[in-house]
N, CA, C and O atoms as a GROMACS GRO file, in nm:
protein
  500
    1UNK      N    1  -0.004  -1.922  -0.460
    1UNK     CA    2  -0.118  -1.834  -0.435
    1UNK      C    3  -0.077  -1.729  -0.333
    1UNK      O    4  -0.008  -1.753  -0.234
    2UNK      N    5  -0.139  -1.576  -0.375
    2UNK     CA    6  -0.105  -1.508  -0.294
    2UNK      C    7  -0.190  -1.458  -0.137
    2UNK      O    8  -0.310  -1.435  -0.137
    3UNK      N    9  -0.148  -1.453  -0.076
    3UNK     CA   10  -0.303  -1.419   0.046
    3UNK      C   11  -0.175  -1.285   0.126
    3UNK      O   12  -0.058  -1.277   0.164
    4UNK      N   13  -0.293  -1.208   0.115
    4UNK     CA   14  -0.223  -1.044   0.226
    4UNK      C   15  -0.304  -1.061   0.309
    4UNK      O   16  -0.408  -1.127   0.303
    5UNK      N   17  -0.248  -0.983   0.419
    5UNK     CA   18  -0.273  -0.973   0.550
    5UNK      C   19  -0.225  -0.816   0.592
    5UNK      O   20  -0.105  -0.806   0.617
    6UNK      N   21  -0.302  -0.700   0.602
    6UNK     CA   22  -0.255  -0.590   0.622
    6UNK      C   23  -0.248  -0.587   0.816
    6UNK      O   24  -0.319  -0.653   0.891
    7UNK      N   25  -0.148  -0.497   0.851
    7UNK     CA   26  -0.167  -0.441   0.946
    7UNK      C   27  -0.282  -0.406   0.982
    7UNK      O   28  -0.380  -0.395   0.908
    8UNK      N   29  -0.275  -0.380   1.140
    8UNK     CA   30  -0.417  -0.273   1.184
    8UNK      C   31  -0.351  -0.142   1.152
    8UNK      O   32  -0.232  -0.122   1.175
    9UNK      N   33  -0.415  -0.069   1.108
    9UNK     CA   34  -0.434   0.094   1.080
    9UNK      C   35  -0.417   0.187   1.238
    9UNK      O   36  -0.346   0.183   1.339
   10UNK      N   37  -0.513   0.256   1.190
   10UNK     CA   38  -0.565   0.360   1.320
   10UNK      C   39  -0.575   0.533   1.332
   10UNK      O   40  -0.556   0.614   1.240
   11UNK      N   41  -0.602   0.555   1.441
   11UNK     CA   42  -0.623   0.702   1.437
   11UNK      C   43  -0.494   0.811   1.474
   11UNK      O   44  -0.443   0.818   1.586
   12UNK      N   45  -0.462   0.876   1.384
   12UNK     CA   46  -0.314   0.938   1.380
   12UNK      C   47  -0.346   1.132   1.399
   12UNK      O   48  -0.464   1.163   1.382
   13UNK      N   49  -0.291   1.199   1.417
   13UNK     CA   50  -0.359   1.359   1.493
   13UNK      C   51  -0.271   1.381   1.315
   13UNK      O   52  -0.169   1.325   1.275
   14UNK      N   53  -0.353   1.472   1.250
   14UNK     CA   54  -0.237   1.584   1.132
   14UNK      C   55  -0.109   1.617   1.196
   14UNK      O   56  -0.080   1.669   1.304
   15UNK      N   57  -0.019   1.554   1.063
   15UNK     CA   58   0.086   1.574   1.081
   15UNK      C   59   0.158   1.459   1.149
   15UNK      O   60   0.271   1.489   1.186
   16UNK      N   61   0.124   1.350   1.172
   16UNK     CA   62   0.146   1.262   1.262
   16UNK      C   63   0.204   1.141   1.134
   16UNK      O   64   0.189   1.158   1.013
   17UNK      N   65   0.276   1.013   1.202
   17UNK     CA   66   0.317   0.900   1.100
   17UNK      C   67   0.236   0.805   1.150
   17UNK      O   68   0.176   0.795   1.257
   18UNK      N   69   0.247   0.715   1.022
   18UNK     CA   70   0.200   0.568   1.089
   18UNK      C   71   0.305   0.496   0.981
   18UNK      O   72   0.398   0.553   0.924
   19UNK      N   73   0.272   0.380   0.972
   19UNK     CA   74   0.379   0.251   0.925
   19UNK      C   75   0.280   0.167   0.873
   19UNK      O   76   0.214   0.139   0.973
   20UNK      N   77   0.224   0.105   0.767
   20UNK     CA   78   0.091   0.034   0.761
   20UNK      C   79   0.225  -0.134   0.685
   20UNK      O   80   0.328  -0.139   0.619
   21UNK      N   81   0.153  -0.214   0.737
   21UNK     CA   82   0.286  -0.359   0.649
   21UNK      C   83   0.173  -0.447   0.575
   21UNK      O   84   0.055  -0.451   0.609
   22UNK      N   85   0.229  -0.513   0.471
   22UNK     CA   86   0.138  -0.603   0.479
   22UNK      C   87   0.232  -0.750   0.457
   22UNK      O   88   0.351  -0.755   0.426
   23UNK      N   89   0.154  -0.848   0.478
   23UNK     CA   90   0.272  -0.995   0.465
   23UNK      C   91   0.166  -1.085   0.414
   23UNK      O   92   0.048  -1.096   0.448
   24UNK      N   93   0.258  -1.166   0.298
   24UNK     CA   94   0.190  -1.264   0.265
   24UNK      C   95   0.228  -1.385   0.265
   24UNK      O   96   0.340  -1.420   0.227
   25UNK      N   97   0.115  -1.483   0.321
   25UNK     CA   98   0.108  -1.556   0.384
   25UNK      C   99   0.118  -1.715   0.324
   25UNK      O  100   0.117  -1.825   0.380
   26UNK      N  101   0.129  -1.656   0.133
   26UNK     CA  102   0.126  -1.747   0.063
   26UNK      C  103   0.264  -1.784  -0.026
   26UNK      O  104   0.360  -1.826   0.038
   27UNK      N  105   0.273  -1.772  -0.149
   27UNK     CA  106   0.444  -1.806  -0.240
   27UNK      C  107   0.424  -1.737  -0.296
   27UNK      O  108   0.324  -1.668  -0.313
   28UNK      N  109   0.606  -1.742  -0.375
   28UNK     CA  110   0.646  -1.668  -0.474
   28UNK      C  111   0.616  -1.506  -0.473
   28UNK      O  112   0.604  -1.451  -0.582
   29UNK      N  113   0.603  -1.419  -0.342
   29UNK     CA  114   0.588  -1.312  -0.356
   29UNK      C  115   0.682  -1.269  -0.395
   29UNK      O  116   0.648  -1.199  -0.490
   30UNK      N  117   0.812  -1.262  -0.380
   30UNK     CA  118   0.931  -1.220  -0.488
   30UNK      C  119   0.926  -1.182  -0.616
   30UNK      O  120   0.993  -1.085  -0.652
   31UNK      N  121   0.830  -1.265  -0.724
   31UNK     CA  122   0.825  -1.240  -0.857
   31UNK      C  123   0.698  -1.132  -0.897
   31UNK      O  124   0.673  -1.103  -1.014
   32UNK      N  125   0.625  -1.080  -0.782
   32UNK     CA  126   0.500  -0.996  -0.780
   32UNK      C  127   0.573  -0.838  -0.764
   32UNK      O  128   0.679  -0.822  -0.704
   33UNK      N  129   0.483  -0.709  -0.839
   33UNK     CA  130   0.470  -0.578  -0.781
   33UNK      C  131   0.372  -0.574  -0.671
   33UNK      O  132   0.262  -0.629  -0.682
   34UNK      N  133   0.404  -0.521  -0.578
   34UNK     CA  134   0.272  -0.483  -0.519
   34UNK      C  135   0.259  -0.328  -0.453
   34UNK      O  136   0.341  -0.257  -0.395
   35UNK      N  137   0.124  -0.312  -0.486
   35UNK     CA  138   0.083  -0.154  -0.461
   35UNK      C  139   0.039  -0.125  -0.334
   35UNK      O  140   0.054  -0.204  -0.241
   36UNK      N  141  -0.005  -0.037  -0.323
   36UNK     CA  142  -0.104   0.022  -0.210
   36UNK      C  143  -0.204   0.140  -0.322
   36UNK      O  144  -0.190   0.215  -0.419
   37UNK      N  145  -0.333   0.079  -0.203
   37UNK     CA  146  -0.467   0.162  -0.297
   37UNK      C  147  -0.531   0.255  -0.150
   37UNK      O  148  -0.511   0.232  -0.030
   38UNK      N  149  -0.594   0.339  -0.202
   38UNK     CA  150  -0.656   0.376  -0.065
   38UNK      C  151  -0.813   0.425  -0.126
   38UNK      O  152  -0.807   0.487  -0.233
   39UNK      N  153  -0.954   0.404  -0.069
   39UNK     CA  154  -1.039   0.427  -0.047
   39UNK      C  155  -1.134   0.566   0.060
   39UNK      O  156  -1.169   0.531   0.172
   40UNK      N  157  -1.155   0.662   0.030
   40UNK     CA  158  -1.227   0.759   0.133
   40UNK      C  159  -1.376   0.750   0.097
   40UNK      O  160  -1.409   0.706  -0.014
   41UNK      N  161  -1.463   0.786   0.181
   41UNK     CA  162  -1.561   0.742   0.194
   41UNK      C  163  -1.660   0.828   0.105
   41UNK      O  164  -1.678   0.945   0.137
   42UNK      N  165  -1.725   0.774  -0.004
   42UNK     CA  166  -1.804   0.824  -0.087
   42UNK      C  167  -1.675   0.878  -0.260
   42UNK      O  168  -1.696   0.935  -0.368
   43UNK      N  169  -1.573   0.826  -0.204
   43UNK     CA  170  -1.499   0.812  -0.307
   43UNK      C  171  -1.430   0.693  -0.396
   43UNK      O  172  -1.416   0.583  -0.342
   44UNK      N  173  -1.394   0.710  -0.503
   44UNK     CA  174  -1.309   0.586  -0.591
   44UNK      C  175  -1.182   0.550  -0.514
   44UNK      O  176  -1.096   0.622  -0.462
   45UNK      N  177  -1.199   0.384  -0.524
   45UNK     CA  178  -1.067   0.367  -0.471
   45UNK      C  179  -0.953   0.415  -0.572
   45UNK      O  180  -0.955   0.363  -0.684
   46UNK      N  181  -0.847   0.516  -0.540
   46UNK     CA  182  -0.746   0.500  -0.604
   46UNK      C  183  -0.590   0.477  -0.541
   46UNK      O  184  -0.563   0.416  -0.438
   47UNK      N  185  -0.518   0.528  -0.613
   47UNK     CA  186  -0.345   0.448  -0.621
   47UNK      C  187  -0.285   0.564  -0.546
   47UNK      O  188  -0.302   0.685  -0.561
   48UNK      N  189  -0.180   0.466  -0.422
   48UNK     CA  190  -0.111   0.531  -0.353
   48UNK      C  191   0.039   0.538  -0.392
   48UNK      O  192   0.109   0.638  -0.404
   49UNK      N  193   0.070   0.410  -0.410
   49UNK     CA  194   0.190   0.366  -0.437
   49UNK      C  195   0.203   0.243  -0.476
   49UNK      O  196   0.111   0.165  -0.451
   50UNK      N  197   0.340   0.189  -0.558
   50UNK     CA  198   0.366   0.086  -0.606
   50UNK      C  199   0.531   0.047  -0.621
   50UNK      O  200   0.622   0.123  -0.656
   51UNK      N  201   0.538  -0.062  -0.593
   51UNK     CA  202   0.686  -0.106  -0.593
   51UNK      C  203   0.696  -0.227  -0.659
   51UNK      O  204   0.634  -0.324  -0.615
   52UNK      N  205   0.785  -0.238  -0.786
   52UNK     CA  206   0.845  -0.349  -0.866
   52UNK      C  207   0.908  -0.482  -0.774
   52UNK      O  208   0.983  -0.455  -0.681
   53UNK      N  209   0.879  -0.601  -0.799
   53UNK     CA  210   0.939  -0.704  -0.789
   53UNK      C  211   1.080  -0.690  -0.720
   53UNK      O  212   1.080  -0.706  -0.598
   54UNK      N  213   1.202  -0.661  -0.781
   54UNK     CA  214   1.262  -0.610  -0.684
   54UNK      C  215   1.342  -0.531  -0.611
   54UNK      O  216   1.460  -0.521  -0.576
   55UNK      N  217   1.204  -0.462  -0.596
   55UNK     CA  218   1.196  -0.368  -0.495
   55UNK      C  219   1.312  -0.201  -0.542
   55UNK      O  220   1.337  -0.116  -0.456
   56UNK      N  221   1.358  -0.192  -0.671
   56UNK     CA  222   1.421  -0.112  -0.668
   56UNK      C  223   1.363   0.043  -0.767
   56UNK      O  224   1.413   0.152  -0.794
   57UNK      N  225   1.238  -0.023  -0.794
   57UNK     CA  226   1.131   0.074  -0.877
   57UNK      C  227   0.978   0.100  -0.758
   57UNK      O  228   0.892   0.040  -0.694
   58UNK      N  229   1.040   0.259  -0.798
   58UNK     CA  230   0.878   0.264  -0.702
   58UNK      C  231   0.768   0.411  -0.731
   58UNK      O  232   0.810   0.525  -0.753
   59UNK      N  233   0.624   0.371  -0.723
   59UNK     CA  234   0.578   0.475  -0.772
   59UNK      C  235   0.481   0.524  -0.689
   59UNK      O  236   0.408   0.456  -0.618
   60UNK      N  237   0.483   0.710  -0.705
   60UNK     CA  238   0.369   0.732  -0.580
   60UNK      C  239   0.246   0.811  -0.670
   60UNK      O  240   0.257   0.823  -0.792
   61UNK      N  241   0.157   0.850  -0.615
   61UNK     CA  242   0.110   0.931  -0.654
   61UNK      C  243   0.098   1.045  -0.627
   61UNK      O  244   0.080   1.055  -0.506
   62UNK      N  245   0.100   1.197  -0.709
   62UNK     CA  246   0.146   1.306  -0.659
   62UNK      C  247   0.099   1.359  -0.496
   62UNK      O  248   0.152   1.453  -0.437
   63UNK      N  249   0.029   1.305  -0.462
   63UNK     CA  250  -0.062   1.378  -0.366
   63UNK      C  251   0.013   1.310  -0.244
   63UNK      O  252   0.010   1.356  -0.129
   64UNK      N  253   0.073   1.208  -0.280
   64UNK     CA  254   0.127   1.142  -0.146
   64UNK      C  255   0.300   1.157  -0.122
   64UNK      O  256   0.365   1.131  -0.021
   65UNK      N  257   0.351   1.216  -0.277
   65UNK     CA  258   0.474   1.230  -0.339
   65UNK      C  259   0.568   1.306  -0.208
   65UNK      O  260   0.528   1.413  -0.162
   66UNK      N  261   0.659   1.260  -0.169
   66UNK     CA  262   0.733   1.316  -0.046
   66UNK      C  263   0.699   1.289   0.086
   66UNK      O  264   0.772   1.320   0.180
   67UNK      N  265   0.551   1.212   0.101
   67UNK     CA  266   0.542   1.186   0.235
   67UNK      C  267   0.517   1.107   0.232
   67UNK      O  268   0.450   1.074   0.330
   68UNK      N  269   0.537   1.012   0.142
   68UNK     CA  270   0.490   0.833   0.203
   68UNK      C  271   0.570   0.765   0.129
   68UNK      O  272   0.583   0.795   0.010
   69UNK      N  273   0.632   0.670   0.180
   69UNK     CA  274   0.750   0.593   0.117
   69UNK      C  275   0.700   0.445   0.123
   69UNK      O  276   0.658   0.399   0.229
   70UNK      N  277   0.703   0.369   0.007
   70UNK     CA  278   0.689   0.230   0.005
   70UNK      C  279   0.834   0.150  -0.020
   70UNK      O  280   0.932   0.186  -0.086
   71UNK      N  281   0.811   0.022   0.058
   71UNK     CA  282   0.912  -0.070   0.070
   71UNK      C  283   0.913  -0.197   0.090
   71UNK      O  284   0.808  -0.243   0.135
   72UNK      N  285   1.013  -0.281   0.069
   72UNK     CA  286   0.950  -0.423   0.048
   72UNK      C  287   1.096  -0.507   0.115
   72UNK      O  288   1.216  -0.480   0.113
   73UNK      N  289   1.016  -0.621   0.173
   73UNK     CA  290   1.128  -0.722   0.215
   73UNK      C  291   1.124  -0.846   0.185
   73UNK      O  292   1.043  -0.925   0.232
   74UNK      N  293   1.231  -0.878   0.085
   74UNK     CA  294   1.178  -1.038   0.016
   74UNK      C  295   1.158  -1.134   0.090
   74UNK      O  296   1.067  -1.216   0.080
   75UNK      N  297   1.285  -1.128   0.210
   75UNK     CA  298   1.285  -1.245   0.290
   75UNK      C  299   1.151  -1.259   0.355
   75UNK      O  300   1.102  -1.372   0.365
   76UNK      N  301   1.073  -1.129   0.412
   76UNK     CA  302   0.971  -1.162   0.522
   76UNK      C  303   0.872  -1.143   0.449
   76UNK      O  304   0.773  -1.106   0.512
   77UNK      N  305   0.855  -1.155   0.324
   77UNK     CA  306   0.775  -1.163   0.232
   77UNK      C  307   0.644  -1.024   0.272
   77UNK      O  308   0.522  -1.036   0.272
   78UNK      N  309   0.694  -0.948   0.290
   78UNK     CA  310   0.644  -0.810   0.351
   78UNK      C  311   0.652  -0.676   0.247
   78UNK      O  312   0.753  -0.680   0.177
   79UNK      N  313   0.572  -0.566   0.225
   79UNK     CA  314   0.584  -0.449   0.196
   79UNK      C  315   0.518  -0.369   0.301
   79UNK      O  316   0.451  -0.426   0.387
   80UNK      N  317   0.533  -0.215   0.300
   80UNK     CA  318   0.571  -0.158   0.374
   80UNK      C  319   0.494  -0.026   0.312
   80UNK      O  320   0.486  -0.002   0.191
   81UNK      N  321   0.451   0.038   0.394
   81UNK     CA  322   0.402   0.200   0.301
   81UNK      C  323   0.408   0.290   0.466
   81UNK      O  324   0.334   0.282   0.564
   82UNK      N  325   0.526   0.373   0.441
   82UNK     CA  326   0.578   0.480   0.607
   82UNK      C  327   0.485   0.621   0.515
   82UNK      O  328   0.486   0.684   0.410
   83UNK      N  329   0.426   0.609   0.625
   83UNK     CA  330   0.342   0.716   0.582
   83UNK      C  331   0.368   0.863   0.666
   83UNK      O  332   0.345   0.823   0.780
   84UNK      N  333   0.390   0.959   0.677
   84UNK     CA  334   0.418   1.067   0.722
   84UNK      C  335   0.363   1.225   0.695
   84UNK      O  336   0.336   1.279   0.588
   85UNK      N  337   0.356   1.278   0.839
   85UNK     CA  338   0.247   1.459   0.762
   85UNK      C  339   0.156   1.448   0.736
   85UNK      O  340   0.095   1.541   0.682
   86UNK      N  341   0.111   1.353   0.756
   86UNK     CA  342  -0.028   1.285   0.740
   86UNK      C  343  -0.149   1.376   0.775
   86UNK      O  344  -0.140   1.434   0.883
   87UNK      N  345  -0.278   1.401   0.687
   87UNK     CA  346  -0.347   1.484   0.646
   87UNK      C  347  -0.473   1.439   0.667
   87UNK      O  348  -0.484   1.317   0.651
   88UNK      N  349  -0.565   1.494   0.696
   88UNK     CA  350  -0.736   1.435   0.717
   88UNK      C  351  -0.710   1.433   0.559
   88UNK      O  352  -0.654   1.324   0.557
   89UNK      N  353  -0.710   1.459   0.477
   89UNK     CA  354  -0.761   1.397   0.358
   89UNK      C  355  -0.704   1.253   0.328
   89UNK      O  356  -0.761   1.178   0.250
   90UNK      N  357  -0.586   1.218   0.396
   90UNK     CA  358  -0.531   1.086   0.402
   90UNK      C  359  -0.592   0.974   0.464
   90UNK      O  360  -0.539   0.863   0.475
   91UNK      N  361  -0.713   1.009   0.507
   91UNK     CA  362  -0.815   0.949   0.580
   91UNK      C  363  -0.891   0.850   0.447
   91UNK      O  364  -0.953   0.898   0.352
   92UNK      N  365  -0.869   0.714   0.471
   92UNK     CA  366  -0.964   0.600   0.438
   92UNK      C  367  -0.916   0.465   0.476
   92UNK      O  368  -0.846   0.444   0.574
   93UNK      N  369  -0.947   0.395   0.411
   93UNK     CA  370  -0.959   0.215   0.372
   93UNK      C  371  -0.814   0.225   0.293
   93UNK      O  372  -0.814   0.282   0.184
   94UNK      N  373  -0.700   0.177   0.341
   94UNK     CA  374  -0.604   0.143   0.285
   94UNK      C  375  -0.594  -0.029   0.262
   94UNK      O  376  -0.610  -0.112   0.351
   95UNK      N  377  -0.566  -0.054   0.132
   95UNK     CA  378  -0.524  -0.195   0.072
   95UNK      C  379  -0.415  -0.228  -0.016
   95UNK      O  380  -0.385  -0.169  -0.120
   96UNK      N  381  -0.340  -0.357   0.051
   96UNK     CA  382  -0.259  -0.375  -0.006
   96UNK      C  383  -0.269  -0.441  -0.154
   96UNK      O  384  -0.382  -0.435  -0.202
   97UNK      N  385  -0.166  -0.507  -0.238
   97UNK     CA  386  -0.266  -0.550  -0.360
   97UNK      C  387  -0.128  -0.613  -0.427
   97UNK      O  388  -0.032  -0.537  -0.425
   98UNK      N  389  -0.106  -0.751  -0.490
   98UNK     CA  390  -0.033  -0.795  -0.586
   98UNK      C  391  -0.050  -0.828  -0.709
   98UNK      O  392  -0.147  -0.885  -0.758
   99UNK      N  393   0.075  -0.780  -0.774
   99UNK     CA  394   0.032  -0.771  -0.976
   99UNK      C  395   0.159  -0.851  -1.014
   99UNK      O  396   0.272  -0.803  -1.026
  100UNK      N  397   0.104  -1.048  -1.040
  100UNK     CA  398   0.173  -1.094  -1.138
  100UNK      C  399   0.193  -1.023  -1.253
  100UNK      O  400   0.308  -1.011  -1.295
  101UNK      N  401   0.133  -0.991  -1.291
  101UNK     CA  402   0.095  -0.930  -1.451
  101UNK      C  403   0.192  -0.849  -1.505
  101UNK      O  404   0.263  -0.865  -1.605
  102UNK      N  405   0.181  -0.742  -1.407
  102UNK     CA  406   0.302  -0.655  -1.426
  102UNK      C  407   0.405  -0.637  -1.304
  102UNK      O  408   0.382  -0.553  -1.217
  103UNK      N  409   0.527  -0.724  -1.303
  103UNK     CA  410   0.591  -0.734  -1.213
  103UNK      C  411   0.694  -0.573  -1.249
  103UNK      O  412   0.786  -0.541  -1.174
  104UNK      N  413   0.674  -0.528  -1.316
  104UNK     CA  414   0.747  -0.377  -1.284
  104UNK      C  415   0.641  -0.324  -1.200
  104UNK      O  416   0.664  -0.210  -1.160
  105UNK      N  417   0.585  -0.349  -1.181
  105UNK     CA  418   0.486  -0.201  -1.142
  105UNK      C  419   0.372  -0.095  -1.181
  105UNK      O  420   0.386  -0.008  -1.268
  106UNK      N  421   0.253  -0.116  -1.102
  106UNK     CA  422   0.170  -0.033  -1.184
  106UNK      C  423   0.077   0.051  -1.128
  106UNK      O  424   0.057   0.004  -1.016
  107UNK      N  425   0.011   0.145  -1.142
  107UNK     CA  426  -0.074   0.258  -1.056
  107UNK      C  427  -0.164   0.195  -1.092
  107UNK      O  428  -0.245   0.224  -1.004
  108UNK      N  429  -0.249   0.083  -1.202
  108UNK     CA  430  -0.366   0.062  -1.235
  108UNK      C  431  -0.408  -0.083  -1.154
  108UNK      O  432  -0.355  -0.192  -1.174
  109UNK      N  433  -0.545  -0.045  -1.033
  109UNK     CA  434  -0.547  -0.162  -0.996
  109UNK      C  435  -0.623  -0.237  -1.071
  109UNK      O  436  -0.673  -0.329  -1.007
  110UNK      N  437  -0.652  -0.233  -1.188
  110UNK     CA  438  -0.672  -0.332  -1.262
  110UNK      C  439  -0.590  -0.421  -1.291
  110UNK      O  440  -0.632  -0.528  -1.336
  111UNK      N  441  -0.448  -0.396  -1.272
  111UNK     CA  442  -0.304  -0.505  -1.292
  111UNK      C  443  -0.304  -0.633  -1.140
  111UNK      O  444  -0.263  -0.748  -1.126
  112UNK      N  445  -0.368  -0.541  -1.058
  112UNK     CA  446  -0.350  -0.648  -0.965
  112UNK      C  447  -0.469  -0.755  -0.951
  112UNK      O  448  -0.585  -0.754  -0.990
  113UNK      N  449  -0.382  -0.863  -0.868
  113UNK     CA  450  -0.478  -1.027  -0.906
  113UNK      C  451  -0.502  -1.022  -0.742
  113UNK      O  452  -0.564  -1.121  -0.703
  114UNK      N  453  -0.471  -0.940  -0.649
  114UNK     CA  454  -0.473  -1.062  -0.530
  114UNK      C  455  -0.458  -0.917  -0.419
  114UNK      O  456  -0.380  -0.822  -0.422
  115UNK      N  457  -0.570  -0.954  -0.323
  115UNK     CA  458  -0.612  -0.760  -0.237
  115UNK      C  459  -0.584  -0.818  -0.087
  115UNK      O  460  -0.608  -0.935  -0.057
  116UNK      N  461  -0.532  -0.727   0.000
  116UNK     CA  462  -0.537  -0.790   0.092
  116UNK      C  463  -0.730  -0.694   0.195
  116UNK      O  464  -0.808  -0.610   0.151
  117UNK      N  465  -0.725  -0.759   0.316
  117UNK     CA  466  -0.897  -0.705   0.329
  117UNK      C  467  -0.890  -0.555   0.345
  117UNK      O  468  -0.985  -0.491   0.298
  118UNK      N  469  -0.813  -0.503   0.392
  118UNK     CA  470  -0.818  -0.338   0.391
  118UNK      C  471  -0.782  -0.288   0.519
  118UNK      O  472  -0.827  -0.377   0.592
  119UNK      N  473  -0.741  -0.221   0.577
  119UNK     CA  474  -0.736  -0.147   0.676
  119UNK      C  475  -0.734  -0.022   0.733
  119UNK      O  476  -0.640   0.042   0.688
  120UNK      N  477  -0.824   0.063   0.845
  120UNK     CA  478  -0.895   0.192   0.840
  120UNK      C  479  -0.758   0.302   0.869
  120UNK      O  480  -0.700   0.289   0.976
  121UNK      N  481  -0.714   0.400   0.780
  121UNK     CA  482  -0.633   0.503   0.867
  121UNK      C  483  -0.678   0.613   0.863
  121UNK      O  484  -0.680   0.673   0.756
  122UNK      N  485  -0.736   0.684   1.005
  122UNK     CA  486  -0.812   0.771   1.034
  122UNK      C  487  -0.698   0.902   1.074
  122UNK      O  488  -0.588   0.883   1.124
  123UNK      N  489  -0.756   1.037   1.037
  123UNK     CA  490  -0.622   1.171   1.017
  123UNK      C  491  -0.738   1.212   1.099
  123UNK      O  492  -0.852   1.207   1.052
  124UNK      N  493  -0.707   1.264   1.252
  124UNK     CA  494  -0.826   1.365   1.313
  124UNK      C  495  -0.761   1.408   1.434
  124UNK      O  496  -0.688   1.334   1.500
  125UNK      N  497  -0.785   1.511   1.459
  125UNK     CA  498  -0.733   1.579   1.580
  125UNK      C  499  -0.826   1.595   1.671
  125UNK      O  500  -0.799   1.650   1.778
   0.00000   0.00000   0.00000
């Protein structure tokens, strides 16, 4: 069973980085993709990024394409989303998320089985 545990978030000035991790706390994360989703307020959650099982496939979405890099560590059973240039529109509810289903990888969080609770990253100067 999988259980995430995201980082705390926080408030970052435009243009600024953060590092968001998440670790799970349960098995077999090795044989899972797992994404990152992000949420803004009065909007659909959608897809940030996603990284294959292991770890050598990875997908962003255009808007985040060049400034946010996802990454994964089997041993510490950890992924990773370095976020950078960071934009008030980059502002929401970030969640992490694992997809037995499709261990390549997938932008649809309908593939994933298992969320971690979310965490706030605020873009404000």
């Amino acid at each position: 069973q999988v259980q995430l545990v995201e980082s705390v978030g926080g408030l970052v000035q435009p243009g600024g980085s953060l590092r968001l991790s998440c670790v799970d706390s349960g098995r077999t994360f090795s044989t899972y993709a797992m994404g990152w989703f992000r949420q803004a307020p009065g909007k659909e959650r959608e897809f940030v990024a996603a990284i294959n099982w292991s770890g050598r496939r990875t997908y962003y979405a255009d808007s985040v394409k060049g400034r946010f890099t996802i990454s994964m560590d089997n041993a510490k059973k950890a992924v990773y989303l370095q976020m950078n240039s960071l934009k008030s529109e980059d502002t929401a509810i970030y969640s992490c998320a694992a997809s037995a289903r499709r261990p390549d990888g997938s932008n649809s969080e309908a593939q994933y089985d298992s969320w971690g609770q979310g965490t706030q990253v605020t873009v404000s100067s």
